[in-house]
VOBARO-505765 format. One record per residue (C-alpha): z, x, y; residue in one letter. Coordinates in steps of 0.001 Angstrom, whole numbers, plus 500000, padded with zeros to 6 digits. Example, Ala and Ser with C-alpha at 12.3 -4.5 7.8 and 13.67 -1.06 7.14 Angstrom:
# residues 2
507800512300495500a 507140513670498940s 
***
This chain:
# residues 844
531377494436476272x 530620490983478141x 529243492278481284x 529419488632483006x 533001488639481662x 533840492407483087x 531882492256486809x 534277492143489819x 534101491383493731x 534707493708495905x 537912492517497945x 538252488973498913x 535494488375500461x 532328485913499247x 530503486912496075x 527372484736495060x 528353484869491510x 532010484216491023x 534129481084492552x 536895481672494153x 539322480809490838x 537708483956489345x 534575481949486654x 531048482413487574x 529249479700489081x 527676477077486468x 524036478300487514x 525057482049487042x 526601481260483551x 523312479974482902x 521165482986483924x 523496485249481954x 523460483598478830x 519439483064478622x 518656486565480702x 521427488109477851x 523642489931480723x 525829490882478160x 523997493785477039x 523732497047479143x 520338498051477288x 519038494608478004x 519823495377481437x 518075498740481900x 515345497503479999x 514258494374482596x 515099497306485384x 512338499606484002x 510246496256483710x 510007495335487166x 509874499299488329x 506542499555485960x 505414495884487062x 506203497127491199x 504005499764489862x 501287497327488877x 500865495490491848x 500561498549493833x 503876499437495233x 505285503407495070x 508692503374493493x 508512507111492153x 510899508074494239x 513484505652495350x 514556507555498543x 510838506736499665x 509839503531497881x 510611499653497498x 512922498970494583x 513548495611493161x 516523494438491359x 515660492182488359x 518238489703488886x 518001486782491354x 519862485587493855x 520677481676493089x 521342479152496427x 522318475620495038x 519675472799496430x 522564471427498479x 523475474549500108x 519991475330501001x 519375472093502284x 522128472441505004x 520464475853505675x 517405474976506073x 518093472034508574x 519677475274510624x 516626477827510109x 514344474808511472x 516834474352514947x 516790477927515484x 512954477811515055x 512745474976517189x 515108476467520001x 513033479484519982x 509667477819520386x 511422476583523306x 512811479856525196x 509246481227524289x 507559478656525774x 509565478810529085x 509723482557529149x 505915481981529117x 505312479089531649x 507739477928534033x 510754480285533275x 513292477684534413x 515706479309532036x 515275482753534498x 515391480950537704x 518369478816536818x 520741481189535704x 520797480003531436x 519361483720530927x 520106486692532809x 516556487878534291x 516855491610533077x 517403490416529252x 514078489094529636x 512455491122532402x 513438493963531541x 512815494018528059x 509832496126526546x 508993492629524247x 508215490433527270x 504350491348528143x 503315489955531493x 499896490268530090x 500650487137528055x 501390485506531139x 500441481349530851x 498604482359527010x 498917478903525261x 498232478572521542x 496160475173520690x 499266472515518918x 502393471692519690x 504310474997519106x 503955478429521018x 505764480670518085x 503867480262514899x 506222481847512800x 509573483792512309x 512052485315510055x 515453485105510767x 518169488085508167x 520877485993507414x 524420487354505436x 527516485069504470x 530508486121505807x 533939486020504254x 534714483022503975x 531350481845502357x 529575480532506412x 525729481919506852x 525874483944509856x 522615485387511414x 522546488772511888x 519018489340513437x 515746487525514291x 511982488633513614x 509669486713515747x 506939489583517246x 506112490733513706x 507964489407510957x 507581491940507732x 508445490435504164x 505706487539503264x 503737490113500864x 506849491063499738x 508346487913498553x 505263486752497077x 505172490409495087x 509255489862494227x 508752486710492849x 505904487417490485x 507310490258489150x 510893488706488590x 509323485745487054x 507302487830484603x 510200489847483822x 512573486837483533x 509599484603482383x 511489482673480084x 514455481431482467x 511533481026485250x 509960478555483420x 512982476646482689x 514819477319485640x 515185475151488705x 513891477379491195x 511407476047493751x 508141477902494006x 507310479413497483x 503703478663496806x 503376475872498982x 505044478032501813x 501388480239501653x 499086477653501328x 500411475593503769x 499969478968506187x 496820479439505849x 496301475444506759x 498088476475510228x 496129479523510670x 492844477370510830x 495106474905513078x 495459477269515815x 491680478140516186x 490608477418519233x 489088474467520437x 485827476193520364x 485774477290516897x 483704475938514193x 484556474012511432x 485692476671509198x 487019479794511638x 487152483156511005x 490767484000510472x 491689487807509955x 495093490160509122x 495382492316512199x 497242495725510343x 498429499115511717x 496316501665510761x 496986503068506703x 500173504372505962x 502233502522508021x 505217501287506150x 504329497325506483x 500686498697504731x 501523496934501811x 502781493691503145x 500125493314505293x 497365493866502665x 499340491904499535x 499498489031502030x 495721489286503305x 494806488769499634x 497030486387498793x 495485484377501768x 491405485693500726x 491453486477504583x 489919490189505204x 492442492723506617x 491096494577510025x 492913497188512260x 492343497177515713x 489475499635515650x 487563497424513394x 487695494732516374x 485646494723519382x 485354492350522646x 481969491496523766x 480950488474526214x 484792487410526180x 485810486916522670x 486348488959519742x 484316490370517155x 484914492429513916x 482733495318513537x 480877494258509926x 478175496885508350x 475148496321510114x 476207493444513001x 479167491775514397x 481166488920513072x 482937486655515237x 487081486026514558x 489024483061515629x 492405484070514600x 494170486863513812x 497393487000511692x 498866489697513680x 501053492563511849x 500697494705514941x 503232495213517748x 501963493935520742x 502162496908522738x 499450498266520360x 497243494875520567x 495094495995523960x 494847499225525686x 494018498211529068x 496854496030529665x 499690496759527111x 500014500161526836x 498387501833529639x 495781503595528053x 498049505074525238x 494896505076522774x 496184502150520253x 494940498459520044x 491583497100521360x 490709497226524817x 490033493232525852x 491958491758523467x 494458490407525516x 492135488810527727x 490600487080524978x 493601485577524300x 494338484467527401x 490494483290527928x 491604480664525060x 488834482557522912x 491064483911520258x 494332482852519225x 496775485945518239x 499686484786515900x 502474485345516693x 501431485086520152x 501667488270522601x 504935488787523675x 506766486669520862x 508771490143520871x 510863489634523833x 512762487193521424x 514377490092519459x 516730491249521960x 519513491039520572x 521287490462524254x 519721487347523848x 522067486497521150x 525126486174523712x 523368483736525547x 521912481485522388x 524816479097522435x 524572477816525618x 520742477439525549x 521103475533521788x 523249472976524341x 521039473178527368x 517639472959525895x 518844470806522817x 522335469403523402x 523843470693520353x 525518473521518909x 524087476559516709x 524127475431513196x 523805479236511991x 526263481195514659x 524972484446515603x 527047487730514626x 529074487994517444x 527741490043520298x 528332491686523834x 525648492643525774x 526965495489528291x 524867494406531346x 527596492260532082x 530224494341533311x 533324492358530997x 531337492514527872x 530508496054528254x 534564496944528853x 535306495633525829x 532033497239523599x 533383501236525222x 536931500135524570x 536141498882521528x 533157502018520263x 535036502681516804x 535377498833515044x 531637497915516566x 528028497961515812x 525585499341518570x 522535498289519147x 519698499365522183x 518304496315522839x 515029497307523119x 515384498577519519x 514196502031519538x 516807503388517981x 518681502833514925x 522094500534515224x 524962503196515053x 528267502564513009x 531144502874515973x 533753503572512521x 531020506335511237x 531009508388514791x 533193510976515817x 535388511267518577x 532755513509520556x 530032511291519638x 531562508132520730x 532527510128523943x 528552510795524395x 527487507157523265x 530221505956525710x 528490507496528562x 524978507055527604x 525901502822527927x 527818503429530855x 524562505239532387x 522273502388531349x 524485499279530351x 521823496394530115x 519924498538527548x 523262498068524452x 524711495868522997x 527777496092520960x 528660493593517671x 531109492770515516x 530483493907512233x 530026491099509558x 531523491431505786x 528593489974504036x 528863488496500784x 528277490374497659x 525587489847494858x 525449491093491124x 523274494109491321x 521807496073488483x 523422499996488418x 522821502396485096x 523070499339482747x 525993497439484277x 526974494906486909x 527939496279490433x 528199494063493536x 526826494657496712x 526461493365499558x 523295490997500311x 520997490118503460x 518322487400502964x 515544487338504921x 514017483908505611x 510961482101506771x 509906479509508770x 506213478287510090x 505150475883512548x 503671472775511252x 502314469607513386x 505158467945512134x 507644470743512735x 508638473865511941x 508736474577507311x 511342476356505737x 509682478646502690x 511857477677499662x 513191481396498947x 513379484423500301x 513660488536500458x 517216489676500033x 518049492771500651x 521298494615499304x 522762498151500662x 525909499344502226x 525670497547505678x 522878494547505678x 523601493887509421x 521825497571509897x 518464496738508083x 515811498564509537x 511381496817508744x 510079499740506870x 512735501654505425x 513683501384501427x 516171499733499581x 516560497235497124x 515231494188497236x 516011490408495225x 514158487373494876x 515787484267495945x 515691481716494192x 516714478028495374x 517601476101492804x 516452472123492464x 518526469466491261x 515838469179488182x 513701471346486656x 510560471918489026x 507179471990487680x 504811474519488280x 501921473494490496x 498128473420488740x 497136476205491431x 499789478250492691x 499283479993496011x 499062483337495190x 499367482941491740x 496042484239491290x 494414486287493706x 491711484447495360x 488018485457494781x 486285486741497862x 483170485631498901x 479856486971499056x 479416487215503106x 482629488250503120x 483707490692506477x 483267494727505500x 484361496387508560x 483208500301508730x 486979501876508045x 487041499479505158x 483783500853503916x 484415504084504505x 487761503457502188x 485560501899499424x 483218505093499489x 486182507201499431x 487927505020496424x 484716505254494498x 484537509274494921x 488193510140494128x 487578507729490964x 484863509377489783x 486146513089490949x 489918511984488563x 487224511087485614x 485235514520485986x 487979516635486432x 490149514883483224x 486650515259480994x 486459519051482260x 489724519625481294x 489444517645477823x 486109520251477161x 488052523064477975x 491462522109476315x 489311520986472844x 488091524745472900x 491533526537473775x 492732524402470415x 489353525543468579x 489660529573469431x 492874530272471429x 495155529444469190x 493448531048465937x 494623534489466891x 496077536829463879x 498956537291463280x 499690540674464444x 497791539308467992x 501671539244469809x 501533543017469061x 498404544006470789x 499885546316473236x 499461545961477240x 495898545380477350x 496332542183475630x 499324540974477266x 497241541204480649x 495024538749479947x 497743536130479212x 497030533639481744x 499317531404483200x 497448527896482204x 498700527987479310x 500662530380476218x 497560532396476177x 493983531585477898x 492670534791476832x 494434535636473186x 493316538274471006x 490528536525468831x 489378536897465390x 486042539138465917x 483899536383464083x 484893533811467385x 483548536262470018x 481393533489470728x 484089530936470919x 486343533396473322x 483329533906475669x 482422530107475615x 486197529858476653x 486203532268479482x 482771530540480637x 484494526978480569x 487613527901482413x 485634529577485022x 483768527021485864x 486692524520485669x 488350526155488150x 485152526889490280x 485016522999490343x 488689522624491092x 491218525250491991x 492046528382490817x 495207527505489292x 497206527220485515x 495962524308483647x 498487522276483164x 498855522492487165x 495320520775486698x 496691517887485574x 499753516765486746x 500207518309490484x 499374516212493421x 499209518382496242x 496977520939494443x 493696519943495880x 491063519455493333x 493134518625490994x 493233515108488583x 496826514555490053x 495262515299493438x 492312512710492783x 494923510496491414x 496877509958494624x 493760510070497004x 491957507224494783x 495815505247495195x 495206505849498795x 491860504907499412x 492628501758497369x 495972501078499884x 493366500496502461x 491355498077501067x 493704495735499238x 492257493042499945x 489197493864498321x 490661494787495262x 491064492529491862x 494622493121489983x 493432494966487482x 492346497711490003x 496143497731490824x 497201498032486769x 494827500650486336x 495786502992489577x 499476502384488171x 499462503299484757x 497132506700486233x 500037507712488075x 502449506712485419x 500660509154483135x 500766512080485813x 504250511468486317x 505489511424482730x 503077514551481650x 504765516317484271x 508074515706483367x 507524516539479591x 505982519823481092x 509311520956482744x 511032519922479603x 508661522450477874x 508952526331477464x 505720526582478087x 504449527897474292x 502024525176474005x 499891523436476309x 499355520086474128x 497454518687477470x 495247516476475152x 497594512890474727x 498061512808478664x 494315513373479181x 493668510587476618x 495952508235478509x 494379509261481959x 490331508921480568x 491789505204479463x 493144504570482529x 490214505857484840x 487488503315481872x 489832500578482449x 489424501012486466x 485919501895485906x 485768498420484024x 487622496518486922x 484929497852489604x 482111496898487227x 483356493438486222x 486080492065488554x 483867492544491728x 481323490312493980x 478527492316494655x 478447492401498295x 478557495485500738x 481779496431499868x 481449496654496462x 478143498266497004x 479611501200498910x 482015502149496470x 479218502627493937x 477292504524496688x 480214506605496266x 480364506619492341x 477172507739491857x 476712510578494949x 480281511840493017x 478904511983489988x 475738513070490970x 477091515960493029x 479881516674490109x 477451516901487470x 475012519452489608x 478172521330490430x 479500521713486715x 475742522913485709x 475693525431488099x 479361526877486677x 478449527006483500x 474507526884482517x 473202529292485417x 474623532697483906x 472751533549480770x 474847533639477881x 474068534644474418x 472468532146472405x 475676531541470258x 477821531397473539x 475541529318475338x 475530526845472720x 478721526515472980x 479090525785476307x 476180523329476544x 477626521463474089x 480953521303476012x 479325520279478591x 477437517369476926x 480841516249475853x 482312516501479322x 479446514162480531x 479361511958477334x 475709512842476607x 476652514607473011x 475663512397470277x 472422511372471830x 471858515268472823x 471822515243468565x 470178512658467894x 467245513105470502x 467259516950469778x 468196517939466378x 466568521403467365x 468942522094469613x 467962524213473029x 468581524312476875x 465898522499477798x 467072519160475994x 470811519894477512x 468724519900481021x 466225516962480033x 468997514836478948x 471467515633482008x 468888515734484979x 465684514099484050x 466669510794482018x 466978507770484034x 468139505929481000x 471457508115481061x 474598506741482721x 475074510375483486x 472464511996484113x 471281513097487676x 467927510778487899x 470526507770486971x 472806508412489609x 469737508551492102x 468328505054490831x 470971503833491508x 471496505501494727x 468491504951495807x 468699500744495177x 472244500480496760x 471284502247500008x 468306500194500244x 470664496534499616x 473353497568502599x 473109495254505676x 471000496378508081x 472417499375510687x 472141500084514209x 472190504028513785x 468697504718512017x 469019505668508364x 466029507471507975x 467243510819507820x 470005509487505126x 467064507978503213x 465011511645503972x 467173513102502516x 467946511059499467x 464089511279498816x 463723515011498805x 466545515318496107x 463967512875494043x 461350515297494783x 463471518819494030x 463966516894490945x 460249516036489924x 459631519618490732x 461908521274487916x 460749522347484591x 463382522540482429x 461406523927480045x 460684526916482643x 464594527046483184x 465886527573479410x 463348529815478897x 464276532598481395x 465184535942479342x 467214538594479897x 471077539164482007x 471820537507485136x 471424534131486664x 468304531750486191x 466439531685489304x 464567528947489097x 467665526640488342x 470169527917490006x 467485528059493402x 467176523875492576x 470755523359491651x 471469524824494928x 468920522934496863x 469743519699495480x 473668520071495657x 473089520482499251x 471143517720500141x 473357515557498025x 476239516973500891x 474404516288503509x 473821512390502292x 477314512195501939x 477353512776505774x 474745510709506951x 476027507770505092x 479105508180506986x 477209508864510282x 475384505608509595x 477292503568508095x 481029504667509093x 481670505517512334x 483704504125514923x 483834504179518770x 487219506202519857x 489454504772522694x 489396507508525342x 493099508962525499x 494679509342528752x 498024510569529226x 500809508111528118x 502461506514530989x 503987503084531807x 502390500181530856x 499770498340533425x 
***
């Protein structure tokens, strides 16, 4: 079936994609017939393209009740169209440069009557703090983004402004490389102006609001909540786009009266910041009354004129939505014209009329608290008690609702289980303040769901690329802004948090690769000796059946006598696997996440770690984290589709160990070598160093017999990739090569003394710190001397049962030390002075 031919609008109103006759539009026709709409497997195919591709540059989308989805078709605005638009995004722009800039200075609109006082006053977005703050250039708001729907007969209508913190530029940037990968052919041939321009002609106004002071080149930063916040990603894509380093506010500090980022070792001045932080969390002292968020002096930096904070404090007080009502008359008082874009149509119930007509009116209307701490409520969606109770709660505080009429936003194709759906579309759009005036990106974020007018920063849905389309084809700049990720340079700003996040990513990396290597050892034997049972094992009676273990069909299977050995190297191995993990089945080993310990576990925490630090991170990083958690994913789905006979763990542990050399690779080749990059080797090695002492002491500690023991040792030489030079350097065989090779060889990637080379050099290249690293470096040297003082040849030779002293007493000395560096470095190197909390109260 023709899916083009068999897609239908919902009602009468606008749909993107068909004319009003019934045809699609000329440029849709197009898309179709080169993107092949017409077949539903094409269609799911380019969805699971962009799903895996989200996954590649770093975005969640396992589950979509939690994550960002993307819908692989565009939506197309005609150059004409868009023109008219964008002359209308640049007046609103321009009118609220100018209500900022009053609201902020003079407040003539206040004291003659144009704005009701308590839509600004008493607003949580206006911040007295920012009182007279005046950003070097011609324009007080650097940037906005204004959500914009059709309505039903085909006029934009804007539904909501974003001027304190405006969420999407990562995002667009992110949409558009993925759609244009997926729909790379029609991208290249298409019409569609590139937003690229849009981000480098950002950064040029981030340096042009540095203040006068500045140097020649100033320090520009991305000010971001702390991890985990849901603009995380934005934030983060964005600062790497832009090569600018991302900092939270407990990275910053004021000293002297102007702000500083907290680097390893000293303190780094910082000109601008890119702000991604509401402002009530910007400064302590005089934004939040001591609430414990934000860094205290900050606003008085800004003030000072020694920092410039875009968008400027208070830019927030422009949300209000009351302040919608009264846009029309201040477009003809400040400008002496009309709206081009009207507003939805709203009623804000501090004035007494409006608000008789929002209670009278509860069940057709949209409500909205105007200080937006609430979610808009459906008046149609309530029920007759809960309109009664909202009814009362705006009589009881009036000024703090509004009530709007609901807009029936135009519908877009949509991709839905292989065929054409439509639903209705929001585009968010962008606009930045240039000396010459305020610039329109070329594209946008559309968002499509059930009601636009509701859409909340932070929560999922499904997202579109926009594409405006040129009269000609456009050609693709030589450089594209964001294109390719910027490199970052050697002085670059390493802030103790993001440190402490490179550590961290360099530990969970290297914990994932030990753990999937353990498990490869001990799944290689299970298929060696496990499975060669006879074939009367099933009717071994009771004692048999309880040692059937639940990581896998049988851990402990009645064995041929002749593999005694092989069944006690097996027990030995899967002990000591789940000493260095958790005591749990297998195949739980692999594939769950919130089983500490294990590869699924280290998985997610090295995703996590790497979250933080995006803009340290190459692509590839990104590619390699994805397909890791791909693999997890898809191994445990085939498990539940299993009846749990066989374990068959091997292909998803190949995938992962490909995975973890590929992001191995991308740490080794894709980064500068400055601090960062040095800290996340710090962590590497103490990981691997502390893994490998860890896994020795499981497994080579217990005497074994000789056939046993052999066994094992050479499971462990494969689980450290030491085997084939263990052969080759030893043909004799023996403990005390296993040891020699794994401990004492500094020309071994994985041996201990390698790990503490390298240790040893990295510690000693990190910036100078203020906190004295001697005891770190103490400590670091004692491991170096418990090591000079073992004889492995003393250690393999210990007779008899039980445990060998003499290693087990230095595995055990050095695997604490090796703990305790892990805490020093952080003492030196990572902490942080806390805010003092005091109890939350109104803001000073």
């Amino acid at each position: 079936m023709d899916l083009l031919a068999s897609y239908r609008a919902n009602g009468p109103g606008h749909d993107e994609m068909l004319q009003a006759t019934g045809p699609a539009r000329a440029a849709w026709q197009q898309l179709a017939e080169q993107a092949r709409l017409g077949r539903a497997d094409r269609l799911d195919a380019s969805r699971s393209e962009v799903m895996r591709l989200l996954q590649d540059e770093g975005l969640p989308t396992a589950d979509p009740d939690r994550s960002w989805q993307l819908d692989p078709l565009p939506v197309l605005v005609e150059e004409l169209e868009w023109r008219r638009l964008e002359a209308a995004l640049r007046q609103r722009a321009e009118l609220f440069d100018q209500v900022l800039t009053d609201l902020y200075g003079e407040r003539r609109l206040l004291t003659t009557g144009l704005l009701p006082p308590e839509v600004v006053l008493g607003h949580p977005g206006f911040v007295h703090a920012a009182d007279r703050i005046r950003l070097p250039g011609p324009h007080q708001l650097f940037h906005c983004a204004v959500d914009l729907a059709r309505n039903a007969d085909g006029a934009w209508t804007a539904l909501a402004d974003r001027t304190d913190v405006p969420i999407g530029l990562g995002y667009v940037m992110a949409d558009r490389r993925v759609v244009s990968e997926v729909l790379a052919r029609l991208y290249r041939e298409s019409r569609a102006r590139r937003v690229g321009p849009y981000y480098q002609a950002l950064r040029e106004s981030l340096r042009a609001v540095a203040p006068a002071g500045a140097e020649e080149s100033p320090r520009i930063a991305v000010l971001t909540p702390a991890p985990g916040a849901p603009a995380t990603f934005d934030h983060g894509y964005l600062a790497a786009m832009l090569g600018l380093p991302l900092v939270d506010c407990g990275d910053l500090v004021v000293q002297d009266g102007r702000a500083w980022v907290r680097s390893l070792g000293q303190l780094e001045p910082v000109d601008v910041l890119l702000r991604g932080v509401a402002a009530a969390d910007v400064d302590p002292l005089e934004l939040r009354g001591g609430a414990g968020h934000g860094t205290p002096g900050l606003a008085h930096a800004a003030r000072s004129g020694a920092l410039s904070v875009v968008n400027t404090l208070g830019a927030g007080v422009l949300e209000n939505p009351a302040l919608l009502t009264y846009l029309p008359r201040l477009a003809r008082a400040l400008r002496g014209e009309d709206l081009a874009i009207p507003s939805a149509v709203t009623y804000w119930c501090g004035d007494r009329s409006m608000c008789s007509h929002v209670i009278a009116n509860l069940g057709r209307l949209i409500l909205r608290p105007t200080a937006g701490t609430e979610r808009p409520l459906l008046g149609w969606a309530l029920t007759l008690d809960q309109r009664a109770d909202l009814a009362a709660r705006i009589a009881a505080r009036p000024g703090a609702w509004v009530g709007q009429e609901p807009v029936e936003a135009s519908t877009t194709p949509t991709v839905r289980d292989g065929s054409l759906v439509p639903q209705p579309t929001a585009l968010r759009t962008f606009a930045l303040a240039r000396p010459e005036g305020y610039m329109v990106m070329s594209g946008a974020m559309a968002h499509v769901g059930p009601v636009p007018q509701v859409m909340v920063d932070g929560e999922p849905g499904t997202a579109k690329d926009v594409w405006v389309l040129a009269p000609e084809p456009v050609a693709a700049p030589g450089l594209p802004a964001g294109g390719t990720l910027p490199g970052r340079p050697v002085d670059a700003t390493v802030s103790p948090r993001a440190g402490e996040d490179l550590f961290r990513l360099g530990r969970h990396t290297e914990q994932a690769e030990s753990t999937v290597r353990l498990l490869m050892a001990v799944a290689d034997r299970w298929d060696d000796y496990a499975r060669q049972r006879p074939p009367a094992a099933h009717d071994a009676g009771p004692a048999a059946a309880g040692r059937r273990d639940a990581a896998g069909p049988e851990v402990h299977p009645v064995l041929p006598r002749g593999d005694a050995a092989g069944h006690a190297a097996l027990d030995v191995l899967t002990a000591g696997l789940r000493h260095l993990t958790a005591d749990a089945p297998l195949p739980a080993l692999v594939t769950d996440e919130s089983l500490p310990g294990s590869a699924a576990w280290a998985v997610v925490r090295t995703a996590e770690a790497a979250a933080g630090v995006r803009d340290n991170l190459p692509p590839d990083v990104w590619r390699a984290i994805a397909s890791l958690r791909r693999t997890v994913r898809e191994e445990a789905a085939r498990q539940r589709g299993t009846d749990g006979t066989q374990l068959g763990l091997a292909p998803a542990l190949t995938r992962l160990l490909e995975s973890l050399m590929a992001l191995q690779g991308g740490y080794g080749e894709s980064f500068v070598r400055d601090a960062g990059w040095r800290l996340l080797e710090i962590g590497r090695r103490l990981e691997r160093a502390r893994r490998l002492v860890a896994t020795l002491e499981a497994t080579m500690v217990q005497r074994q017999d000789p056939a046993t023991e052999a066994l094992v040792a050479e499971s462990v030489l494969v689980a450290n990739e030491s085997v084939i030079t263990y052969r080759r350097r030893f043909p004799a065989g023996g403990l005390a090569g296993v040891l020699e090779l794994l401990l004492l060889d500094g020309s071994n990637p994985r041996a201990l003394r390698f790990q503490l080379d390298r240790l040893r050099r990295h510690l000693g290249e990190l910036p100078a710190v203020g906190r004295a690293p001697a005891s770190r470096d103490q400590l670091l040297e004692e491991v170096f001397d418990l090591l000079a003082e073992l004889r492995t040849d003393r250690a393999a030779a210990e007779r008899g049962h039980g445990a060998r002293r003499h290693l087990a007493q230095s595995l055990e000395s050095i695997g604490w030390r090796l703990d305790e560096l892990a805490k020093e470095i952080a003492r030196v190197h990572f902490a942080r002075p806390r805010l003092a909390r005091w109890p939350d109260g109104p803001a000073r």
